[in-house]
The first five atom37 places (N, CA, C, CB, O) and aatype in JSON, in Angstrom:
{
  "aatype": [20, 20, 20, 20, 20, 20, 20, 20, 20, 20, 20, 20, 20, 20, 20, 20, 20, 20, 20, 20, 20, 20, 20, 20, 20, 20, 20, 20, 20, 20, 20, 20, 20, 20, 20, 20, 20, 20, 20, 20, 20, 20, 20, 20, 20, 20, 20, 20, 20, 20, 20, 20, 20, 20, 20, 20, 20, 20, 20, 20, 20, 20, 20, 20, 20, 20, 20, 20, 20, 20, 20, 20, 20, 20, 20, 20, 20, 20, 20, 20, 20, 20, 20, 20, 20, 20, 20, 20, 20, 20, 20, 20, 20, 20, 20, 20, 20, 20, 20, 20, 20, 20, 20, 20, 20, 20, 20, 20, 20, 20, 20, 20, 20, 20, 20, 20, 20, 20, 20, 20, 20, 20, 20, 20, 20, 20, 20, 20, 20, 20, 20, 20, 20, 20, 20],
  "atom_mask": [
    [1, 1, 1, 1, 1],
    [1, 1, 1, 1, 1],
    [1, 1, 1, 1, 1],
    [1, 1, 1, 1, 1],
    [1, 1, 1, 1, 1],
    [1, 1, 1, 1, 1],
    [1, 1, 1, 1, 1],
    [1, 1, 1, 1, 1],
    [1, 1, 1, 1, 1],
    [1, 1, 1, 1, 1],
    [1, 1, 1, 1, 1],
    [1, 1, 1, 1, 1],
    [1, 1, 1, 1, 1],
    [1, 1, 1, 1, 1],
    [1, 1, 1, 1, 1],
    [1, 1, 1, 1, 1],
    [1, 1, 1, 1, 1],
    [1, 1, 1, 1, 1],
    [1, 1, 1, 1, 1],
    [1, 1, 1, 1, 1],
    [1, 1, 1, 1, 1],
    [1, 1, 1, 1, 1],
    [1, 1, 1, 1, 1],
    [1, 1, 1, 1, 1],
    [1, 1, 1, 1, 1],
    [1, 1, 1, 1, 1],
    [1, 1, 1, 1, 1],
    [1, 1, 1, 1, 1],
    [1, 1, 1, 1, 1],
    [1, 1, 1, 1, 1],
    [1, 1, 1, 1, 1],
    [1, 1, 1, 1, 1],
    [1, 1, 1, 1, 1],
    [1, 1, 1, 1, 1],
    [1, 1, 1, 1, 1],
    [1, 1, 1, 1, 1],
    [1, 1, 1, 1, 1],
    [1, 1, 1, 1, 1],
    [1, 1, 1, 1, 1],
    [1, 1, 1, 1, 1],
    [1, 1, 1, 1, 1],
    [1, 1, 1, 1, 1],
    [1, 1, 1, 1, 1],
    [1, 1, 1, 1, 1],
    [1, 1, 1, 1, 1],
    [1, 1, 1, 1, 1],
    [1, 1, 1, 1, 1],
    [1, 1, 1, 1, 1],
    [1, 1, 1, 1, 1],
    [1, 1, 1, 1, 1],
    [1, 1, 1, 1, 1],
    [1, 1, 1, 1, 1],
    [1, 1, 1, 1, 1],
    [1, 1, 1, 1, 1],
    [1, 1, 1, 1, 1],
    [1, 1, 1, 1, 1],
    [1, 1, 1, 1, 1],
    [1, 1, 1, 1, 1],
    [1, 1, 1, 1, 1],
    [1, 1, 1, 1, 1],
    [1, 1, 1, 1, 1],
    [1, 1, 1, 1, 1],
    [1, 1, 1, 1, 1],
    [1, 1, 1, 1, 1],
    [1, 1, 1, 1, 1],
    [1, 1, 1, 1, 1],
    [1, 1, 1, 1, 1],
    [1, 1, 1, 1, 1],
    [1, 1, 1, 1, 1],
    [1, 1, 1, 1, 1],
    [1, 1, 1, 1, 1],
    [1, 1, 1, 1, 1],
    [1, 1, 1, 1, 1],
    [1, 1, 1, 1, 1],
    [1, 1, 1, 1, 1],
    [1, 1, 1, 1, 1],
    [1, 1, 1, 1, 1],
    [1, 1, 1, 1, 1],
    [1, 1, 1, 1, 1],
    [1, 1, 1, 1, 1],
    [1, 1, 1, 1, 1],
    [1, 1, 1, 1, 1],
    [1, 1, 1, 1, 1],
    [1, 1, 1, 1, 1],
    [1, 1, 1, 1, 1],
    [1, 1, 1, 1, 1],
    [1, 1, 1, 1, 1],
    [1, 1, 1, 1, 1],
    [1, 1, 1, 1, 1],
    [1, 1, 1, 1, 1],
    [1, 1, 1, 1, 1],
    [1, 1, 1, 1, 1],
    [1, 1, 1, 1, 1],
    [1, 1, 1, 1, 1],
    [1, 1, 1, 1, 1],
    [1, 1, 1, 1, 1],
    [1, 1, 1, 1, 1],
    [1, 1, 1, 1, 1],
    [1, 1, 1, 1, 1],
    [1, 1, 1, 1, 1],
    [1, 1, 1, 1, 1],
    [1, 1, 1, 1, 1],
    [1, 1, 1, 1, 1],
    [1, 1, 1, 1, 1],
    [1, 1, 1, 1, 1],
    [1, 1, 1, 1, 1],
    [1, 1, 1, 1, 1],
    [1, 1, 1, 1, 1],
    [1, 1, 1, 1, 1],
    [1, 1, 1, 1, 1],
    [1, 1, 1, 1, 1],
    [1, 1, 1, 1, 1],
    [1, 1, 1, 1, 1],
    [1, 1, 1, 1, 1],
    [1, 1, 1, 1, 1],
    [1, 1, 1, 1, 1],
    [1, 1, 1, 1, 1],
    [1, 1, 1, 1, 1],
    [1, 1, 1, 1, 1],
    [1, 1, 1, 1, 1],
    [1, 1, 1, 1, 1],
    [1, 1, 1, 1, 1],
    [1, 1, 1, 1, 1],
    [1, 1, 1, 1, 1],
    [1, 1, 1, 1, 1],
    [1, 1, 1, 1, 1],
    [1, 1, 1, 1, 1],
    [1, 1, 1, 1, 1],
    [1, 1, 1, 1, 1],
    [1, 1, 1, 1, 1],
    [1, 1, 1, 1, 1],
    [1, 1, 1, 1, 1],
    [1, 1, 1, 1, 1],
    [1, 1, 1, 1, 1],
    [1, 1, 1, 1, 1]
  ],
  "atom_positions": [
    [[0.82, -1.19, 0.0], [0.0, 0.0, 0.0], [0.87, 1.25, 0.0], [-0.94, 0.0, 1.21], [0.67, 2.26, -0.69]],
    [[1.67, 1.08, 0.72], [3.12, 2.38, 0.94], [3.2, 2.43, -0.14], [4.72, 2.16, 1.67], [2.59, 3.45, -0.5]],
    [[3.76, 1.75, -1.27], [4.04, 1.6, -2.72], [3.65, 2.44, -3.66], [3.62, 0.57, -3.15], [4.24, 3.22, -4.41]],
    [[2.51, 2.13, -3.49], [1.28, 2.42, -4.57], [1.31, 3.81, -4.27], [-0.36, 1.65, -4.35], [1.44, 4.47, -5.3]],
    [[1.25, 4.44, -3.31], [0.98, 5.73, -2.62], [2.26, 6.43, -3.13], [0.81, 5.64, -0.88], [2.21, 7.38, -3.91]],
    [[3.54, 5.84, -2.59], [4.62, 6.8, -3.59], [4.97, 7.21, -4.63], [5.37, 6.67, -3.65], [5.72, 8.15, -4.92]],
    [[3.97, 5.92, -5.71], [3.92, 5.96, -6.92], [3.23, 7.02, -7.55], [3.52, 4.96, -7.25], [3.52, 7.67, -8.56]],
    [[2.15, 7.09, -6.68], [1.44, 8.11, -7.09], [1.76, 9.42, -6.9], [0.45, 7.98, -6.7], [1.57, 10.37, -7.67]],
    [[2.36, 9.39, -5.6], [3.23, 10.91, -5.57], [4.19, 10.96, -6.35], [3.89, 11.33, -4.31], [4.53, 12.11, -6.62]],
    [[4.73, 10.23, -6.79], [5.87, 10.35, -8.03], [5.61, 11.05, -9.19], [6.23, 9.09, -8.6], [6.13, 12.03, -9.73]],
    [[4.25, 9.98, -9.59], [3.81, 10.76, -10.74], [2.86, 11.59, -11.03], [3.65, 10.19, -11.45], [2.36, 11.86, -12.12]],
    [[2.5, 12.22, -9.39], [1.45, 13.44, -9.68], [3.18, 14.45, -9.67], [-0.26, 13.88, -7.99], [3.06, 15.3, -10.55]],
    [[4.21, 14.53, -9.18], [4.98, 15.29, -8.89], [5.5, 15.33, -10.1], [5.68, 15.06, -7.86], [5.95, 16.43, -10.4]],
    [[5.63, 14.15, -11.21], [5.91, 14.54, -12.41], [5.04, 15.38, -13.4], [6.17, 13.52, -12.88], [5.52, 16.17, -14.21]],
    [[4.05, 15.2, -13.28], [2.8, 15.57, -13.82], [2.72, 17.59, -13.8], [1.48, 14.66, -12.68], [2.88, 18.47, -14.64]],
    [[2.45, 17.56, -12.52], [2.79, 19.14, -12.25], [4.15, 19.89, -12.57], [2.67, 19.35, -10.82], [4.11, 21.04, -13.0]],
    [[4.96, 19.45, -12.44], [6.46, 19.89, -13.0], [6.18, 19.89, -14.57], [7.86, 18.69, -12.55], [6.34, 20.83, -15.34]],
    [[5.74, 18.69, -14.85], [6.03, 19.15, -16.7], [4.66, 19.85, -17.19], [6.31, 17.48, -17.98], [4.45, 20.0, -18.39]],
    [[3.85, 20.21, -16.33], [2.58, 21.54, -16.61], [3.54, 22.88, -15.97], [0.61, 21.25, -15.39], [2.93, 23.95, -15.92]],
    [[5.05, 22.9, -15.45], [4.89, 24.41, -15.01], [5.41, 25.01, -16.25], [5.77, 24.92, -13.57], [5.65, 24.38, -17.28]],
    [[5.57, 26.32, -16.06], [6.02, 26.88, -17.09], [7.47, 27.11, -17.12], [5.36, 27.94, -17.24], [8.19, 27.33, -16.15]],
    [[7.9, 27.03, -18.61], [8.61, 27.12, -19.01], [10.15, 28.34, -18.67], [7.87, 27.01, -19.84], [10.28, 29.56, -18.71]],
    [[10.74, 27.61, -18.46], [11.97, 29.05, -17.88], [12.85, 29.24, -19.1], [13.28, 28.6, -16.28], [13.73, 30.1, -19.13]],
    [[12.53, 28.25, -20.29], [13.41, 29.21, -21.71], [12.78, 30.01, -22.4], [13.98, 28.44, -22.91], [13.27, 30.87, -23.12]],
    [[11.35, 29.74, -22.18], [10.66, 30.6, -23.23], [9.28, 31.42, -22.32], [10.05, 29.45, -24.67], [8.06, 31.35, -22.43]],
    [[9.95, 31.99, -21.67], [8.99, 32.75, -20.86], [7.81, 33.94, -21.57], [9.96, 33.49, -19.88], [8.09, 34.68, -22.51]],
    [[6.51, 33.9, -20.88], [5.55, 34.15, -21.88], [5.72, 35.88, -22.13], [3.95, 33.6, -21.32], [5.98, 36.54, -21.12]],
    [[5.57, 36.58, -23.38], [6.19, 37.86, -23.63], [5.5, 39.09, -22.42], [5.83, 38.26, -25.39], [4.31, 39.2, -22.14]],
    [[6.39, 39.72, -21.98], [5.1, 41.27, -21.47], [4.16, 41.94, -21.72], [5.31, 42.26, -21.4], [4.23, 42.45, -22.84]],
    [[3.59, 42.08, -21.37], [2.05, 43.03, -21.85], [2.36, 44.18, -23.01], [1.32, 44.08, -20.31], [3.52, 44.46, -23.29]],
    [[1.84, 44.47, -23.3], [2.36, 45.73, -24.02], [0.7, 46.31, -23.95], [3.26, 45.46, -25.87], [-0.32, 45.87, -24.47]],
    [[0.92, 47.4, -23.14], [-0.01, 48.51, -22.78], [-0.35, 49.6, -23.83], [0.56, 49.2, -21.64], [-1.44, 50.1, -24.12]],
    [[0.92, 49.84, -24.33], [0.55, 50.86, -25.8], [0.38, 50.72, -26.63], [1.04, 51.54, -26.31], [0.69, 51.41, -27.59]],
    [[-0.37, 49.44, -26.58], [-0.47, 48.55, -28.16], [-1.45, 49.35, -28.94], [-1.15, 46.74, -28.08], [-2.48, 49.56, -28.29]],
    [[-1.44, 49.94, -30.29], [-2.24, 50.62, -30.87], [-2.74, 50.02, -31.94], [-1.79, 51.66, -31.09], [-1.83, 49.45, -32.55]],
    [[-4.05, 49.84, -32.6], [-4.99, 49.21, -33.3], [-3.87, 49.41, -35.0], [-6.83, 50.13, -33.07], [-3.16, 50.37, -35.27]],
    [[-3.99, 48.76, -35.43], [-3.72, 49.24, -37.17], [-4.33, 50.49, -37.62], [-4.38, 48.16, -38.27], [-5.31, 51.06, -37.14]],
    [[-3.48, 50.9, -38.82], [-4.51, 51.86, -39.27], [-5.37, 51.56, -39.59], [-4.36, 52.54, -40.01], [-5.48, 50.4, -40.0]],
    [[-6.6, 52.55, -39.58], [-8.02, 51.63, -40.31], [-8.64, 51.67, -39.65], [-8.15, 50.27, -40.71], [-9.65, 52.36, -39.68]],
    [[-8.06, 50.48, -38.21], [-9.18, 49.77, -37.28], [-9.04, 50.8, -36.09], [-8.85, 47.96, -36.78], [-8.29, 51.72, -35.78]],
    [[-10.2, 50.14, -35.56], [-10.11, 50.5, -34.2], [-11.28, 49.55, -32.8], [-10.46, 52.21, -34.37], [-12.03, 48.71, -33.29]],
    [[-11.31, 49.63, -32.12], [-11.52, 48.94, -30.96], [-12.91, 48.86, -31.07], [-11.0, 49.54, -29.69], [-13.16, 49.5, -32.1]],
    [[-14.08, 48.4, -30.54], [-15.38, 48.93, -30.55], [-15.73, 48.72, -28.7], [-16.5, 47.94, -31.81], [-15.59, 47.76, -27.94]],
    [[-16.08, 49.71, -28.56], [-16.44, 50.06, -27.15], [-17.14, 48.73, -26.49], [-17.5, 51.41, -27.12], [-17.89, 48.01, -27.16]],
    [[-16.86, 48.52, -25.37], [-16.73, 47.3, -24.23], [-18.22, 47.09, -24.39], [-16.1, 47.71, -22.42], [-18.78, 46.01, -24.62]],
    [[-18.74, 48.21, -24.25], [-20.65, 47.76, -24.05], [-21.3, 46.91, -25.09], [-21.76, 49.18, -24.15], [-22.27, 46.16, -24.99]],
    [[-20.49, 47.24, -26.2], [-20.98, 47.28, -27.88], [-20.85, 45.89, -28.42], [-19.98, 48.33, -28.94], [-19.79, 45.4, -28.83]],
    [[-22.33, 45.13, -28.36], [-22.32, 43.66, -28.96], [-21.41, 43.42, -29.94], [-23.56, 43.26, -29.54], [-21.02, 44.55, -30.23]],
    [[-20.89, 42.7, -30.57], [-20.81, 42.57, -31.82], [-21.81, 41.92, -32.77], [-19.82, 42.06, -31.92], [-22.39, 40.85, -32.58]],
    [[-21.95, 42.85, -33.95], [-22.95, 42.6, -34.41], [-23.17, 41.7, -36.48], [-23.47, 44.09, -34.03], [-22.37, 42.05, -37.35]],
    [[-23.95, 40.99, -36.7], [-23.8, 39.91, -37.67], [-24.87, 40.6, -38.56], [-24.08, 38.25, -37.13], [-25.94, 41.14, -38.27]],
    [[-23.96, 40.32, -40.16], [-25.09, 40.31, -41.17], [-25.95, 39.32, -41.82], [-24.68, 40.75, -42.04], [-25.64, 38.14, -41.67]],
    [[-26.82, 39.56, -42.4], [-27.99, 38.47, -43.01], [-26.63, 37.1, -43.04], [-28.92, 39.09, -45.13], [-25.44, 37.38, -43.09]],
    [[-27.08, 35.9, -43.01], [-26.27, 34.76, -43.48], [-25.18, 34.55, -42.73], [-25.85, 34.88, -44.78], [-24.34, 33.73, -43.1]],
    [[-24.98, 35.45, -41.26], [-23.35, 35.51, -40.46], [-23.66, 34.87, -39.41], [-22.6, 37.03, -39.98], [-24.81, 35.15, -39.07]],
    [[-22.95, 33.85, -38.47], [-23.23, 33.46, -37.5], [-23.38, 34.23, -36.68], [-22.68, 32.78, -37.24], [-22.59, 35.16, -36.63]],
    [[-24.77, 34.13, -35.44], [-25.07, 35.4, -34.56], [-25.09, 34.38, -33.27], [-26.7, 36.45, -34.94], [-24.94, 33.17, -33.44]],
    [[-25.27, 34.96, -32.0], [-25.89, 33.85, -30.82], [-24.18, 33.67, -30.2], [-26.88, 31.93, -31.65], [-23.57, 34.71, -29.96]],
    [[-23.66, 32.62, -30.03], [-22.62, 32.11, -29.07], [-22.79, 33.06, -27.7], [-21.0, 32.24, -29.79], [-23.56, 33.95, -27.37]],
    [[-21.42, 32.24, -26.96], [-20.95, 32.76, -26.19], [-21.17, 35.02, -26.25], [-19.54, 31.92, -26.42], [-21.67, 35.89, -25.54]],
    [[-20.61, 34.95, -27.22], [-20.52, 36.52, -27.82], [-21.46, 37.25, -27.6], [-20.4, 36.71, -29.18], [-21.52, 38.43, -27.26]],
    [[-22.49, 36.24, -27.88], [-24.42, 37.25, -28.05], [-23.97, 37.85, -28.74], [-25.41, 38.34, -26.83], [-23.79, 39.0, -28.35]],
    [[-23.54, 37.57, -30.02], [-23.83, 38.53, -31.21], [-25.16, 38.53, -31.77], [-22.95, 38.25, -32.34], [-26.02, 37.65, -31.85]],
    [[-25.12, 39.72, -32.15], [-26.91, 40.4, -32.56], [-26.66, 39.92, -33.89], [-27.43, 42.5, -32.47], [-25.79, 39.27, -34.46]],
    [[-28.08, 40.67, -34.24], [-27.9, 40.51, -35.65], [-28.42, 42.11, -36.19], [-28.89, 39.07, -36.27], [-29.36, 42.75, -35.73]],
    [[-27.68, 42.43, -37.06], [-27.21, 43.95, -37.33], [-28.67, 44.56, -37.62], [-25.99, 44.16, -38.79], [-29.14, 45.57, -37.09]],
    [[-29.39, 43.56, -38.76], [-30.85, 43.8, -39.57], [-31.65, 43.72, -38.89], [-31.3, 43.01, -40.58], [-31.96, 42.57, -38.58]],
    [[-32.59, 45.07, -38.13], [-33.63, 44.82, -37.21], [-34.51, 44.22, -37.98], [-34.19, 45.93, -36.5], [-35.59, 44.31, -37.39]],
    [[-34.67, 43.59, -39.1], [-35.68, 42.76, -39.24], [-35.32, 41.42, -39.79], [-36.6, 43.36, -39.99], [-35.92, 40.8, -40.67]],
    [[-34.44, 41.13, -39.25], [-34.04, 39.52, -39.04], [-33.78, 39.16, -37.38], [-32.44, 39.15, -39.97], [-33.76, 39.92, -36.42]],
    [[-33.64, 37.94, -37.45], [-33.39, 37.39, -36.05], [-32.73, 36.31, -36.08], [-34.5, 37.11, -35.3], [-32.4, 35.9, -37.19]],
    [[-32.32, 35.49, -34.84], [-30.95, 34.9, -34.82], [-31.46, 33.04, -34.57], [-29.82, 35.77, -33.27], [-31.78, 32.48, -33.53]],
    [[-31.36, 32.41, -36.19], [-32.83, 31.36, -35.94], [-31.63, 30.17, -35.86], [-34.44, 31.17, -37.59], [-30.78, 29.92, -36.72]],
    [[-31.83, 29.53, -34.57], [-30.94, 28.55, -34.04], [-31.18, 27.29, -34.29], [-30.83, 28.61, -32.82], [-32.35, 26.91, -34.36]],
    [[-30.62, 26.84, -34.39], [-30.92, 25.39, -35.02], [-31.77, 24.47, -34.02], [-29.44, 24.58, -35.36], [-31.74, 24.76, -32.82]],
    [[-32.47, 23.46, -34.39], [-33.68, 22.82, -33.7], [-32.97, 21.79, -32.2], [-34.59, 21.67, -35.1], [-32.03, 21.01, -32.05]],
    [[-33.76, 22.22, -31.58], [-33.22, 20.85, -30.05], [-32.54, 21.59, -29.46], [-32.14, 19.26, -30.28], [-32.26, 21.18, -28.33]],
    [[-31.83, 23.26, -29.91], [-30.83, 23.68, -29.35], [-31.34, 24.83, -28.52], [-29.82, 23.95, -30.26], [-30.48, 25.66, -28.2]],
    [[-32.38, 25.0, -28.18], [-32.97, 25.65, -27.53], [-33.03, 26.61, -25.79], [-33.57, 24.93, -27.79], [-34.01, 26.46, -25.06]],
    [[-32.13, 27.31, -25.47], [-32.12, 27.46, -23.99], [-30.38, 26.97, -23.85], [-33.5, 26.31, -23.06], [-29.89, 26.88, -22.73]],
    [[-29.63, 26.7, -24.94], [-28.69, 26.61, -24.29], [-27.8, 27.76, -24.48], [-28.22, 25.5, -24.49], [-28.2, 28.56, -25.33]],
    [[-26.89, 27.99, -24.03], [-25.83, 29.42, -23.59], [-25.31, 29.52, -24.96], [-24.35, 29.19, -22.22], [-25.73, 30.36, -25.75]],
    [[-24.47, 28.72, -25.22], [-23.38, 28.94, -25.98], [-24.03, 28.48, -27.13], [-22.07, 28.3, -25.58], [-23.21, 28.22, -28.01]],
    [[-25.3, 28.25, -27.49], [-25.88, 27.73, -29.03], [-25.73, 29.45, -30.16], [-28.16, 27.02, -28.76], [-26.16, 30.59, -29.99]],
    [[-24.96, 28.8, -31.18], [-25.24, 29.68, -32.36], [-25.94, 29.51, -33.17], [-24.48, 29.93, -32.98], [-26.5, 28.4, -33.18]],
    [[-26.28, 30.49, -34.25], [-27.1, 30.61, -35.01], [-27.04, 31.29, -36.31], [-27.81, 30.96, -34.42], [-25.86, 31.52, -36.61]],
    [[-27.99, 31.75, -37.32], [-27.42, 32.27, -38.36], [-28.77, 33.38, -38.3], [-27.07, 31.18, -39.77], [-29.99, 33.25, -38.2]],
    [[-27.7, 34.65, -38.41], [-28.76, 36.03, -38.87], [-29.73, 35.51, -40.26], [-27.59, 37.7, -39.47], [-29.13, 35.08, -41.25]],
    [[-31.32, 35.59, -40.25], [-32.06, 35.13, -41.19], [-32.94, 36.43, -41.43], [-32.79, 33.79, -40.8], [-33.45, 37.22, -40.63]],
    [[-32.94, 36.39, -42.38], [-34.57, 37.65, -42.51], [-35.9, 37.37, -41.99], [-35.13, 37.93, -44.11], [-36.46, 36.77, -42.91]],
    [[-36.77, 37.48, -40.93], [-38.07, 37.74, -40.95], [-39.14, 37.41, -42.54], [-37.99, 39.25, -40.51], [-39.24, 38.05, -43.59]],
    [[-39.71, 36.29, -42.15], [-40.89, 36.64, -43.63], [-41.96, 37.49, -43.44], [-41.76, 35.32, -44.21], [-42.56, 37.78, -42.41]],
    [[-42.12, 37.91, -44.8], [-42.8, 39.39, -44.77], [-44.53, 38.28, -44.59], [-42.41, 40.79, -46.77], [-45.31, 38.53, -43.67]],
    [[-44.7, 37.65, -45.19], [-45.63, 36.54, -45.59], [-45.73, 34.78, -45.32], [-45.52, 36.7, -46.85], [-45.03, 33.81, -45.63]],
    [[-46.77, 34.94, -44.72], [-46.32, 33.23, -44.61], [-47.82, 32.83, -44.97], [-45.63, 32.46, -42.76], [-48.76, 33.6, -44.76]],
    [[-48.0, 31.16, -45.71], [-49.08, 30.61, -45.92], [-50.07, 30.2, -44.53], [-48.67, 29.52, -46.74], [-49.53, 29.91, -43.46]],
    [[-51.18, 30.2, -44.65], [-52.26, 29.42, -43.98], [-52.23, 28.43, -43.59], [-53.11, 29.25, -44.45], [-53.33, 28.17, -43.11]],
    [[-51.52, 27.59, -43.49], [-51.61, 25.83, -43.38], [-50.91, 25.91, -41.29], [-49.87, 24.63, -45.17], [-50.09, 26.61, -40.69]],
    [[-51.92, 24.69, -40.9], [-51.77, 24.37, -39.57], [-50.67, 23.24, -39.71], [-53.19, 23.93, -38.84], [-50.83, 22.02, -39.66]],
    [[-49.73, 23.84, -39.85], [-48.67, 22.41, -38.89], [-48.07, 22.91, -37.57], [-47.03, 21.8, -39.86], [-46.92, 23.14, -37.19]],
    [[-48.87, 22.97, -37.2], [-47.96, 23.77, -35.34], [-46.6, 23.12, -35.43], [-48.84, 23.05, -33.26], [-46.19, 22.17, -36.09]],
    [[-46.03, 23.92, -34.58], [-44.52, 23.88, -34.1], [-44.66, 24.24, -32.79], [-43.46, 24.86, -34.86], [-45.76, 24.73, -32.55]],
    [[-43.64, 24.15, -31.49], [-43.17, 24.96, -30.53], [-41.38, 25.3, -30.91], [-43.49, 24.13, -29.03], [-40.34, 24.77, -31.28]],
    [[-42.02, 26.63, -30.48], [-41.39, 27.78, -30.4], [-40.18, 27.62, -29.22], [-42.48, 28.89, -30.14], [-40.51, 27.18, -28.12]],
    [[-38.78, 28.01, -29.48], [-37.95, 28.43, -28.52], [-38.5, 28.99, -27.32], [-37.16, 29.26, -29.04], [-38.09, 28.79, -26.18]],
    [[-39.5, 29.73, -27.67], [-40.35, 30.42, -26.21], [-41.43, 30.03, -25.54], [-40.84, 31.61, -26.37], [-42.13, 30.65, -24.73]],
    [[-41.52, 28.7, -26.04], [-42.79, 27.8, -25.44], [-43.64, 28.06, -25.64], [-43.07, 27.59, -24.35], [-44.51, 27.98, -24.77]],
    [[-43.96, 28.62, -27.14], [-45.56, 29.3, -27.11], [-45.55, 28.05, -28.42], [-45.97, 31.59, -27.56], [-44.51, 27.59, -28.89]],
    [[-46.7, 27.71, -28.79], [-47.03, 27.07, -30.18], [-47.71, 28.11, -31.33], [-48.12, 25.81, -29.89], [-48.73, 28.8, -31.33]],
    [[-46.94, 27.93, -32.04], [-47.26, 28.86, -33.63], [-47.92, 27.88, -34.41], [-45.74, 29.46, -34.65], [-48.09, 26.72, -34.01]],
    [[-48.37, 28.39, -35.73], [-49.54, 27.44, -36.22], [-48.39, 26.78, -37.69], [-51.44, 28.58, -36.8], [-48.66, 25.79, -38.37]],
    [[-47.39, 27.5, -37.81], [-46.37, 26.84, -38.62], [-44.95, 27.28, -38.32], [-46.65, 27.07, -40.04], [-44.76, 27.69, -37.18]],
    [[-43.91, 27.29, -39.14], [-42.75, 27.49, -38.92], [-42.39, 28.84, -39.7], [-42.02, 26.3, -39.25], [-41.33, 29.38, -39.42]],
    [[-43.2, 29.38, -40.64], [-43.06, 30.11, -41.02], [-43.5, 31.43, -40.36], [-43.32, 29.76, -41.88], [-42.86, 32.45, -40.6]],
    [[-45.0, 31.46, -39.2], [-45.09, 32.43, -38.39], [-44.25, 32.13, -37.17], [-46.43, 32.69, -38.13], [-43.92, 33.16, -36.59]],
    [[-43.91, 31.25, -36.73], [-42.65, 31.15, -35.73], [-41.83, 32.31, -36.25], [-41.74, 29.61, -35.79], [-41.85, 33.35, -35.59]],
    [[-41.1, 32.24, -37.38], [-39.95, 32.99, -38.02], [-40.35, 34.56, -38.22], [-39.58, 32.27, -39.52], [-39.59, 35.5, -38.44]],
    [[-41.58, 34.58, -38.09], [-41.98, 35.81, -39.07], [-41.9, 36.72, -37.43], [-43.95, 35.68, -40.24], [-41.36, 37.82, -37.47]],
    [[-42.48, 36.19, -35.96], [-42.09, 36.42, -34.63], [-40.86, 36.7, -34.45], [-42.34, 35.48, -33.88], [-40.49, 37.68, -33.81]],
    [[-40.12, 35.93, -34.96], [-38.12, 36.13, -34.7], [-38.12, 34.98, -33.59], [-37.29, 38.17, -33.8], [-37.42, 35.01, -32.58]],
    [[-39.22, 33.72, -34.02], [-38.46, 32.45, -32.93], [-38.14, 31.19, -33.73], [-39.6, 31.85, -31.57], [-38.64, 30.67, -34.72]],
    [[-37.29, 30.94, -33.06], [-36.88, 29.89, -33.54], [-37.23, 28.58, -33.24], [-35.91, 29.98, -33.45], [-36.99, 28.56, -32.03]],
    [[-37.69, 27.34, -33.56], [-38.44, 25.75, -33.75], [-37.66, 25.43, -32.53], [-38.13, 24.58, -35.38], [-36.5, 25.84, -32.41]],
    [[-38.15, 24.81, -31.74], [-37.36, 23.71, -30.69], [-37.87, 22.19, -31.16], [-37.86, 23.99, -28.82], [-37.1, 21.23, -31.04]],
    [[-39.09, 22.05, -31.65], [-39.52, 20.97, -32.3], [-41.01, 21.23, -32.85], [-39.41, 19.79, -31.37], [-41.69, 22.21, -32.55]],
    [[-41.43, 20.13, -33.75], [-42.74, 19.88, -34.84], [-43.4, 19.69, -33.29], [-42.8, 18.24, -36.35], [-42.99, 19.13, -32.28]],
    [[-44.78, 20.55, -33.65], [-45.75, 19.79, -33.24], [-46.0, 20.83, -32.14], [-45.44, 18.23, -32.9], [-45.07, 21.62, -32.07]],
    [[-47.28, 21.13, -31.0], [-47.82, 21.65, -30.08], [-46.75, 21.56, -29.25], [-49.0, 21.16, -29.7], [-46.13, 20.5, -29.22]],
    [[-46.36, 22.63, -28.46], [-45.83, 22.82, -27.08], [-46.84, 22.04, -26.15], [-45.71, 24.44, -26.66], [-48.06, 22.05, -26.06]],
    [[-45.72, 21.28, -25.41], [-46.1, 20.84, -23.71], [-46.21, 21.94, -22.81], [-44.95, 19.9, -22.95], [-45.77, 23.07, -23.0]],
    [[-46.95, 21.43, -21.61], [-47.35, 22.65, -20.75], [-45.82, 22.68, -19.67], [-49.17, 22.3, -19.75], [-45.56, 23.48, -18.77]],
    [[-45.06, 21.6, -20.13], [-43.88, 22.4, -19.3], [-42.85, 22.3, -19.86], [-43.55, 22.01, -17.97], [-41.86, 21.97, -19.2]],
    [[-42.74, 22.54, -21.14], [-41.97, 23.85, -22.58], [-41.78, 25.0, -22.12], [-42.95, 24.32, -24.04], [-42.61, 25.84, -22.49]],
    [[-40.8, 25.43, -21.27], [-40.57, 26.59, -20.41], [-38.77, 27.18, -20.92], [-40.78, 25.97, -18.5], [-37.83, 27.18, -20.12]],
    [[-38.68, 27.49, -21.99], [-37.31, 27.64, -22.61], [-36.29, 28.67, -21.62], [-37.54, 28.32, -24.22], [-35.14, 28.91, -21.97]]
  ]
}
């Protein structure tokens, strides 16, 4: 049992030594006065970044989507989670009559997928929302 136990301190002690860092190639200094290229420049801390028609929108980032009349339509099942992306889509101006319900990312049931979209929501699945579809 002693054994086993030193072994293991052996090789957790190897383990952590070859995760420390490096003393030949130590990681560079900050550089504080780093200035943007010409051209560019920074976009203020508050300021989403923001996606055009067809650009991935959603992640981590919460990127918007630039076109107030599109919205950010996420792919199906992916509903409520954090880090799900998506693609900036246009809003339909028009959608047909026909009942195929869907639920909605927002737990409401739409009467197709096309007034889902035309709302700015996106499908979590075919068919009527359950009463505890709470996205």
């Amino acid at each position: 049992m002693l054994r086993i136990k030193m072994i293991l301190a052996v090789l957790t002690l190897g383990l952590l030594t070859a995760c420390a860092a490096d003393p030949y190639y130590p990681p560079p200094p900050p550089d504080h006065n780093y200035e943007p290229p010409p051209g560019q420049s920074y976009p203020p801390p508050q300021q989403r970044p923001m996606a055009a028609d067809g650009q991935m929108c959603g992640g981590m980032m919460g990127v918007q989507c630039a076109n107030p009349a599109s919205y950010c339509a996420i792919p199906g099942n992916s509903c409520g989670a954090a880090d799900q992306s998506g693609i900036c889509t246009p809003r339909p101006d028009m959608c047909i009559q026909v009942y195929q319900p869907v639920c909605g990312c927002d737990g409401r049931t739409y009467s197709n997928d096309c007034v889902a979209a035309s709302a700015g929501v996106s499908l979590a699945y075919a068919g009527e929302c359950r009463a505890s579809d709470r996205y």
